[in-house]
MDTraj code that builds the backbone (N, CA, C; nanometers):
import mdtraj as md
import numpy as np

residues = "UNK UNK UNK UNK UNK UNK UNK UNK UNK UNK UNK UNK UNK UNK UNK UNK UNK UNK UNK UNK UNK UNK UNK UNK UNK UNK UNK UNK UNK UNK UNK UNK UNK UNK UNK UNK UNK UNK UNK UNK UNK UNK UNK UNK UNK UNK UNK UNK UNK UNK UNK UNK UNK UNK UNK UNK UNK UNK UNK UNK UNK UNK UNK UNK UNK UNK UNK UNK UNK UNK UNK UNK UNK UNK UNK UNK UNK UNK UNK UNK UNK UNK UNK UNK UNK UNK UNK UNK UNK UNK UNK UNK UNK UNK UNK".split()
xyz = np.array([
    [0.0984, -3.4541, -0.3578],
    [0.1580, -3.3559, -0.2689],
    [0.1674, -3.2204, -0.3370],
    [0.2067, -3.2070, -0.4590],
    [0.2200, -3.0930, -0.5354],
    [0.0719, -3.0150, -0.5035],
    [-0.0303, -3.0715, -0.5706],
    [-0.1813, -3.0333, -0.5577],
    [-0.1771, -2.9014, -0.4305],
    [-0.1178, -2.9910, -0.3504],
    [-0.1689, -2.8983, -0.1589],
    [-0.0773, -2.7586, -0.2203],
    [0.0213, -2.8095, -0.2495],
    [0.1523, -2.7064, -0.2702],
    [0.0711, -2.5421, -0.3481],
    [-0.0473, -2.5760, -0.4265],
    [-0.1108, -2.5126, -0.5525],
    [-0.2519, -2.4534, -0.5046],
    [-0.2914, -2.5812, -0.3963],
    [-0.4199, -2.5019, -0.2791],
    [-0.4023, -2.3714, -0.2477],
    [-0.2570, -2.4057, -0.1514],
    [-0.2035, -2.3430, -0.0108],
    [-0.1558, -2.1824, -0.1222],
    [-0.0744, -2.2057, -0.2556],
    [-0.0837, -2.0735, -0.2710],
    [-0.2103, -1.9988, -0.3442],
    [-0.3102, -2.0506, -0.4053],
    [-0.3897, -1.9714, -0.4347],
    [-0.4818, -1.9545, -0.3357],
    [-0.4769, -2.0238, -0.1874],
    [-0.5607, -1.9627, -0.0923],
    [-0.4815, -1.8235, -0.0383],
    [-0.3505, -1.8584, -0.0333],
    [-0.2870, -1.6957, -0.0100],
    [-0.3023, -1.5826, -0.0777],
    [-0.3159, -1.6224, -0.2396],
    [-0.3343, -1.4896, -0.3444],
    [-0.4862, -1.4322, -0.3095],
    [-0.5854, -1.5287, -0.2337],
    [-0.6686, -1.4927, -0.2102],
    [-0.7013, -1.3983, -0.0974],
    [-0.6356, -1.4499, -0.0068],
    [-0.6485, -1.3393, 0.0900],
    [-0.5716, -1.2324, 0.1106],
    [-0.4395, -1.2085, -0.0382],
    [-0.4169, -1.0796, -0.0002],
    [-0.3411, -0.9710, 0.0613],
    [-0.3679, -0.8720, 0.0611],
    [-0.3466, -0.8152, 0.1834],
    [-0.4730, -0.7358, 0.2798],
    [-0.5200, -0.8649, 0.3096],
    [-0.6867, -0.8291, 0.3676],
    [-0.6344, -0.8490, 0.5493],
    [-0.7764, -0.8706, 0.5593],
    [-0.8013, -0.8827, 0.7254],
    [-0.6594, -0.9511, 0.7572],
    [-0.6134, -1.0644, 0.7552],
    [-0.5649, -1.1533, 0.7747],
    [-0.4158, -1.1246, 0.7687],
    [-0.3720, -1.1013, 0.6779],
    [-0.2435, -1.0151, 0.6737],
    [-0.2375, -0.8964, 0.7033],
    [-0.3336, -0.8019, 0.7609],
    [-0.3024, -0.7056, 0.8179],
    [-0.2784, -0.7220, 1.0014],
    [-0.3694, -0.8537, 1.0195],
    [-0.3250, -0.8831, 1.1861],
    [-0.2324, -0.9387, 1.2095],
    [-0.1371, -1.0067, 1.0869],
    [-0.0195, -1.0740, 1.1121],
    [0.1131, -0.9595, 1.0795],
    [0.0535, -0.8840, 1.0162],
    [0.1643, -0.7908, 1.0122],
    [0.1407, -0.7038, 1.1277],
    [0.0192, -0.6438, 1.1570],
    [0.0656, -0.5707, 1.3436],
    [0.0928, -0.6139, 1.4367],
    [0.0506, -0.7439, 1.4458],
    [0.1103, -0.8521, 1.5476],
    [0.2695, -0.8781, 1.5581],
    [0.2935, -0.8735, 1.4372],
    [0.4675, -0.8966, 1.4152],
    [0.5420, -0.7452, 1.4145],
    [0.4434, -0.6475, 1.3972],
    [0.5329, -0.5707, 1.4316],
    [0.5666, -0.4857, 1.5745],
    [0.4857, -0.5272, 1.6546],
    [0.4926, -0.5050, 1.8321],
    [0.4484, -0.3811, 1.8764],
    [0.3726, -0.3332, 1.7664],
    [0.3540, -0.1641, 1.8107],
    [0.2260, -0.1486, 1.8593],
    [0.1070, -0.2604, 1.8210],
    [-0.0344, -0.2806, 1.8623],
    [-0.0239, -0.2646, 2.0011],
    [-0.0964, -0.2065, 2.1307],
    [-0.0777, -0.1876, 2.2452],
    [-0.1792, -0.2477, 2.2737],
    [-0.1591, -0.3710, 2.3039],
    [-0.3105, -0.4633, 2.3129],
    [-0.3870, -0.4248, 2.4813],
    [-0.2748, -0.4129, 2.5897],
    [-0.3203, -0.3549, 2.6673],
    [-0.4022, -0.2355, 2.7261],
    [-0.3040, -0.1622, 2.6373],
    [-0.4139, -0.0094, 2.6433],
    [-0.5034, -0.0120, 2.5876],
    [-0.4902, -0.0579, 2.4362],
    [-0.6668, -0.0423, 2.3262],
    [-0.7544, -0.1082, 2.4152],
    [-0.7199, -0.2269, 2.5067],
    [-0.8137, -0.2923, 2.5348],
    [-0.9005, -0.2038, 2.6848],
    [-0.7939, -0.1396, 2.7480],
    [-0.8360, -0.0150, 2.8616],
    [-0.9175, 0.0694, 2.8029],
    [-0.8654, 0.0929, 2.7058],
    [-0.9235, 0.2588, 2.6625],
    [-1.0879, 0.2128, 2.5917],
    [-1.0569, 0.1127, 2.4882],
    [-1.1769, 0.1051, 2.4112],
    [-1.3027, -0.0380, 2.4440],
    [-1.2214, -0.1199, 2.4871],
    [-1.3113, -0.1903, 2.5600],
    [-1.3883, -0.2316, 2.6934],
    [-1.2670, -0.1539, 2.7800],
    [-1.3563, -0.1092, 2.9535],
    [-1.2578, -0.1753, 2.9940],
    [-1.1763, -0.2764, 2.9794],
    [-1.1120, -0.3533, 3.0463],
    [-0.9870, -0.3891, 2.9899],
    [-0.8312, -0.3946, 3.0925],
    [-0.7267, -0.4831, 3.0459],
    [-0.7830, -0.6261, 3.0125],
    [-0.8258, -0.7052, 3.0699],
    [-0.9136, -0.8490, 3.1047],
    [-0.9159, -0.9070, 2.9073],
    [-0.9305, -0.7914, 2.8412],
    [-0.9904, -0.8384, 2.6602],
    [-0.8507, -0.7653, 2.6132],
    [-0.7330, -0.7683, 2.6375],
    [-0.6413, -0.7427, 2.5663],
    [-0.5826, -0.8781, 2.4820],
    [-0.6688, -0.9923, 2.4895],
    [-0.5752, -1.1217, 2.4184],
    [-0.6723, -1.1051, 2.2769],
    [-0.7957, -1.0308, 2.3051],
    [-0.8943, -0.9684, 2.1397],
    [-0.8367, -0.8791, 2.1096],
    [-0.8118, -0.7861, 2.1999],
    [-0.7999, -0.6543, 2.1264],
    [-0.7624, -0.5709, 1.9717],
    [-0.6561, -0.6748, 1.9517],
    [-0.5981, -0.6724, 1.8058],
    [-0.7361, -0.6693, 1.7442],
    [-0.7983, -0.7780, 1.7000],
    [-0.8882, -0.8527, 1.6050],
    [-1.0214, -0.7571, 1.6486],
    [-1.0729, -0.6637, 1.7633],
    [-1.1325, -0.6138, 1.7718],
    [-1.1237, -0.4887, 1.6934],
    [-0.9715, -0.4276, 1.6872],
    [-0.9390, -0.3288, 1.5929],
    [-0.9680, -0.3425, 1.4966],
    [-0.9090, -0.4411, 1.4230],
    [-0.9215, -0.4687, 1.2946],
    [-1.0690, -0.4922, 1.2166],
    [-1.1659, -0.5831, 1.3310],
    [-1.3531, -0.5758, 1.2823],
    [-1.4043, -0.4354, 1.3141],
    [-1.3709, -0.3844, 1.4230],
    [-1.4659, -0.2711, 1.4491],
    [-1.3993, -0.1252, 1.4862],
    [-1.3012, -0.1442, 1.5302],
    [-1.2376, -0.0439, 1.5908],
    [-1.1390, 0.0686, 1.4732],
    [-1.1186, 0.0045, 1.3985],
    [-1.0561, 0.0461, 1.2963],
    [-1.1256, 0.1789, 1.2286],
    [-1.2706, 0.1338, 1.1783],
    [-1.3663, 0.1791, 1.1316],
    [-1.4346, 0.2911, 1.1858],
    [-1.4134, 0.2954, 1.3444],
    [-1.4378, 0.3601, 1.4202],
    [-1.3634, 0.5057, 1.4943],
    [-1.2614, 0.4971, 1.4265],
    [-1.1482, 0.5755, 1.4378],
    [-1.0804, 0.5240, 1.5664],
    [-1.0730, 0.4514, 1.5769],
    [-1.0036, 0.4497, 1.7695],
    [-0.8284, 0.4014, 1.7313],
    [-0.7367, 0.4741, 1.8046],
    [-0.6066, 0.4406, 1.8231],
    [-0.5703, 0.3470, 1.8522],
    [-0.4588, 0.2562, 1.7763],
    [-0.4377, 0.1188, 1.7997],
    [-0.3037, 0.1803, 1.8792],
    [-0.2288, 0.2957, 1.8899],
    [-0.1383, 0.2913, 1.9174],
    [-0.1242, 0.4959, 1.9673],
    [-0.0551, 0.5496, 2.0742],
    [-0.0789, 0.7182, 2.0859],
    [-0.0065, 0.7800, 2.0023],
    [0.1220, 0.6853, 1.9479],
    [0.1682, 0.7957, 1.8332],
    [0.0546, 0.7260, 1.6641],
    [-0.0140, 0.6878, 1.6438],
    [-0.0510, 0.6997, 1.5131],
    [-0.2047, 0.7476, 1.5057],
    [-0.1942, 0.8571, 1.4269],
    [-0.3056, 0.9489, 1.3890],
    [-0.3894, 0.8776, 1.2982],
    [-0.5255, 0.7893, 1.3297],
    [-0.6115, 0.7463, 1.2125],
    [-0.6243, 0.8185, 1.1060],
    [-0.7123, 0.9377, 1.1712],
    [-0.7420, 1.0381, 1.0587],
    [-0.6253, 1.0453, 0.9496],
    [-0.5080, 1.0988, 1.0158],
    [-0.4111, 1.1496, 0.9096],
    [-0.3513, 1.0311, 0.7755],
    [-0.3441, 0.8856, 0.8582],
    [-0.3085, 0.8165, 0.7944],
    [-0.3956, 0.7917, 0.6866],
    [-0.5345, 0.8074, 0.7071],
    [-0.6546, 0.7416, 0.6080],
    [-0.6377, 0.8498, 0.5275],
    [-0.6048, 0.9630, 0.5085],
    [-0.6458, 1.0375, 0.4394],
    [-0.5523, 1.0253, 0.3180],
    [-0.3866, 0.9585, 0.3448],
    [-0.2641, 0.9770, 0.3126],
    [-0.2576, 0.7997, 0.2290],
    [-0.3553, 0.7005, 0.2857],
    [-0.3766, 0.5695, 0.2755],
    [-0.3992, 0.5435, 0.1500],
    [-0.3354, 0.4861, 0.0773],
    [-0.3195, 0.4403, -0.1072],
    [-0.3280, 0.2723, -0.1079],
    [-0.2997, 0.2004, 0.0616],
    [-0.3221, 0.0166, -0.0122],
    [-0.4721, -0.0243, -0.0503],
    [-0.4934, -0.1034, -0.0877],
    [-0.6017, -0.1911, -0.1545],
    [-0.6971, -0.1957, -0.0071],
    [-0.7985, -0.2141, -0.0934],
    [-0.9348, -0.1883, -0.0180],
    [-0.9363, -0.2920, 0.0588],
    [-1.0030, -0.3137, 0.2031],
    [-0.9856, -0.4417, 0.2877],
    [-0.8263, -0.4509, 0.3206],
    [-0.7649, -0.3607, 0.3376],
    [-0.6622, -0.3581, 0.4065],
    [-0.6028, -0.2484, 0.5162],
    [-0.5876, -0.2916, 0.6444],
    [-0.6220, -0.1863, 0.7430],
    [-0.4900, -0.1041, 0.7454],
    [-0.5286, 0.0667, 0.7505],
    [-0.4318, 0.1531, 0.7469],
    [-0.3477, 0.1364, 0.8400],
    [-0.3674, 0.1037, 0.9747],
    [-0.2423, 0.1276, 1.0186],
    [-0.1685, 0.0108, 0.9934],
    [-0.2051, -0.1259, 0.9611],
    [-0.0993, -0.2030, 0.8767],
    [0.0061, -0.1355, 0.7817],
    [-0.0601, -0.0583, 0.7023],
    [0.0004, -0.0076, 0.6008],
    [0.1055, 0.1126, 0.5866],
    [0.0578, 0.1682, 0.7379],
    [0.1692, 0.2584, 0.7734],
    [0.2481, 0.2229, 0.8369],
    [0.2608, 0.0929, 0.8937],
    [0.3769, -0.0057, 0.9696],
    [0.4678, -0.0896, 0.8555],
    [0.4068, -0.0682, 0.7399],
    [0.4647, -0.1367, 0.6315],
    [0.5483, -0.0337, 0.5674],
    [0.4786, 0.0566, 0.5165],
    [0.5901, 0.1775, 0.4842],
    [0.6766, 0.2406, 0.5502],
    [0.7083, 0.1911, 0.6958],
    [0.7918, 0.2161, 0.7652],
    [0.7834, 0.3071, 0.8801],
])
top = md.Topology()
chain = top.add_chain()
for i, resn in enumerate(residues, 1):
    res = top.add_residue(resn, chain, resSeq=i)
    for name in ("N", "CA", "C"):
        top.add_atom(name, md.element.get_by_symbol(name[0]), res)
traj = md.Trajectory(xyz[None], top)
């Protein structure tokens, strides 16, 4: 039983604060507007249950607003976390 105990955390040190913890931290923090990103950037409310995870693969990269008050640009420019970790996570983390 210990063994799993020793898996489970070096699969976490592995991932980080990557993809994965950056969708669990915007997810938990309620500010992702899955409805609108999904209006604005994908054509349709209908893909707001992706929308998150669409941000985070493509949209991110792309400059598109996960949210109308947060400025991509400004944040990336201002953005100091570890590489593979998405800015506006990181500006929901710093508060």
């Amino acid at each position: 039983m210990s063994g799993g105990g020793v898996r489970n955390a070096s699969m976490s040190s592995r991932l980080g604060a990557g993809p994965i913890r950056s969708y669990f931290r915007i997810l938990a923090s309620g500010a992702f507007e899955h409805c609108a990103y999904a209006r604005v950037h994908l054509g349709s409310r209908v893909w707001a249950p992706i929308a998150l995870a669409h941000y985070l693969l493509v949209g991110e990269a792309r400059g598109c607003r996960p949210t109308p008050f947060f400025d991509p640009d400004h944040a990336r420019a201002a953005h100091t976390g570890p590489a593979g970790t998405s800015v506006f996570a990181c500006f929901l983390a710093a508060g």
